[in-house]
C-alpha positions in Angstrom: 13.8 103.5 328.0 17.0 101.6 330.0 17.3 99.5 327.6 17.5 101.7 324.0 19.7 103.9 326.1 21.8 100.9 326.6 21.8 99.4 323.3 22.7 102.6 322.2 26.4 102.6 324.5 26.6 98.9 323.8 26.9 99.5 320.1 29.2 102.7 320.5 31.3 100.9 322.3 31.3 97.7 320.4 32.0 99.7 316.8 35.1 101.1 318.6 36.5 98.4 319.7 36.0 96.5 316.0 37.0 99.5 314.2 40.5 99.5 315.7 40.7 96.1 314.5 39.1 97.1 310.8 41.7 100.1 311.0 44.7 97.9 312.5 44.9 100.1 315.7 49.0 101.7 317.0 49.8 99.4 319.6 50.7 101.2 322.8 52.9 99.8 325.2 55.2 102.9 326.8 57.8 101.8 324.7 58.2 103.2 321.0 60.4 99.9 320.0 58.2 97.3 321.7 55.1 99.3 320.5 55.9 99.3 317.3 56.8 95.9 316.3 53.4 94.5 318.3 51.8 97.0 315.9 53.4 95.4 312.6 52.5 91.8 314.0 48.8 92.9 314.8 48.7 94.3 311.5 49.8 91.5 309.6 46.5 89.6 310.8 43.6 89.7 308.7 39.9 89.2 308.9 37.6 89.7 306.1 34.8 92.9 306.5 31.8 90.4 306.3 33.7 88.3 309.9 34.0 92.0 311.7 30.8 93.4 310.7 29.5 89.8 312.4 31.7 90.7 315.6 30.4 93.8 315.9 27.2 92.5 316.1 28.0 89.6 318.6 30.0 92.1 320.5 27.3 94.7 321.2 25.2 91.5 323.1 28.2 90.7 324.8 28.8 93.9 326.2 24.6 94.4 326.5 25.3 91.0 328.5 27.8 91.9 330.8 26.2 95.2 331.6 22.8 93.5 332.6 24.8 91.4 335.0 26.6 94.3 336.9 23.4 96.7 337.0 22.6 100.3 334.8 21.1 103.2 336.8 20.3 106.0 334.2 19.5 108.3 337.4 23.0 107.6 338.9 25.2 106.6 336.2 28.8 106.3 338.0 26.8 103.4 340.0 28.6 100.1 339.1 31.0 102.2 336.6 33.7 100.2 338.0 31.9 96.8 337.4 31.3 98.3 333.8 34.9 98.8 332.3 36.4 97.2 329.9 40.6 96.7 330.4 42.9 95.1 327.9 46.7 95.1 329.4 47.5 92.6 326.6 45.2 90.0 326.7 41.3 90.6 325.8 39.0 90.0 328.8 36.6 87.2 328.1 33.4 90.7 326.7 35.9 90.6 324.0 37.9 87.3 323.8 34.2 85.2 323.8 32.8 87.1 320.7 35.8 86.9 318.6 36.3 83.2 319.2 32.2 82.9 318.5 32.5 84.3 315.4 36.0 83.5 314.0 36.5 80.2 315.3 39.9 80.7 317.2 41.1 82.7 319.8 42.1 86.4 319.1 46.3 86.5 318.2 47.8 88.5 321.1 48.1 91.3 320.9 45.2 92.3 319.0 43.1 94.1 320.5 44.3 97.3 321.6 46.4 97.0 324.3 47.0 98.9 327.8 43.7 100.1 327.2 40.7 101.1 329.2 37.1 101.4 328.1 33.9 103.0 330.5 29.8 102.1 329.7 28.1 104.3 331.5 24.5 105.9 331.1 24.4 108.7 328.4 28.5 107.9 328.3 30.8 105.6 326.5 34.8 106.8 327.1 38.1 105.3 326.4 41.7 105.4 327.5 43.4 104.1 324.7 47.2 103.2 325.2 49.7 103.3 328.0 51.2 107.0 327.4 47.4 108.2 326.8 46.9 111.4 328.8 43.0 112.1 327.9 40.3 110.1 327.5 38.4 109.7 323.9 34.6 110.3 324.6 33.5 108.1 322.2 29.1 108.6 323.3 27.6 111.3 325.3 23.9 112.2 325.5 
């Protein structure tokens, strides 16, 4: 049962993470200015649908990976939370950075991936704190 529960954030989280990329995400920095021309640049990169529908699927092992390494307690989910984040200031943490260069064949432009940006994979919850003037989190899974 762990593991479908898993797969289950795993994938949640990994479609978010692509479909800012598929959706060419704002770039949020605390600055309007700065924000806005990183946006532009991350915009102007693109990858075909068949490479991020590949990523996704890459992705969701990668994150399946890193979560078997720190632990997953369905009866105490906040166990290991920390261990189980995913932070982008403005470079992507290897979870991310690995998959992309897997599948594309080069390292992700920077920035890219979302930046100032903070994701949680927890049992029965998959959250996000997207951007560095976010005030709420996105609940992106709950069971």
């Amino acid at each position: 049962m762990a593991y479908v529960t898993k797969h289950t954030e795993t994938q949640a989280a990994a479609k978010w993470w692509v479909d800012q990329l598929r959706n060419g995400t704002a770039l949020d920095l605390g600055d309007e200015f700065q924000s806005g021309v990183l946006s532009l640049h991350s915009r102007s990169v693109h990858i075909p649908p068949d490479v991020l529908d590949q990523l996704e699927k890459v992705l969701t092992f990668s994150i399946l990976d890193m979560i078997d390494a720190v632990g997953w307690d369905d009866s105490n989910p906040q166990k290991g939370s920390i261990d189980r984040r995913i932070m982008v200031d403005i470079a992507p943490p290897p979870v991310l950075a690995q998959p992309f260069r897997l599948v594309t064949g080069k390292d992700a432009p920077q920035p890219y991936f979302p930046v100032k940006t903070t994701m949680w994979i927890d049992p029965g919850s998959v959250r996000v704190l997207h951007g560095a003037t976010a005030k709420e989190e996105l609940v992106l899974y709950k069971r």
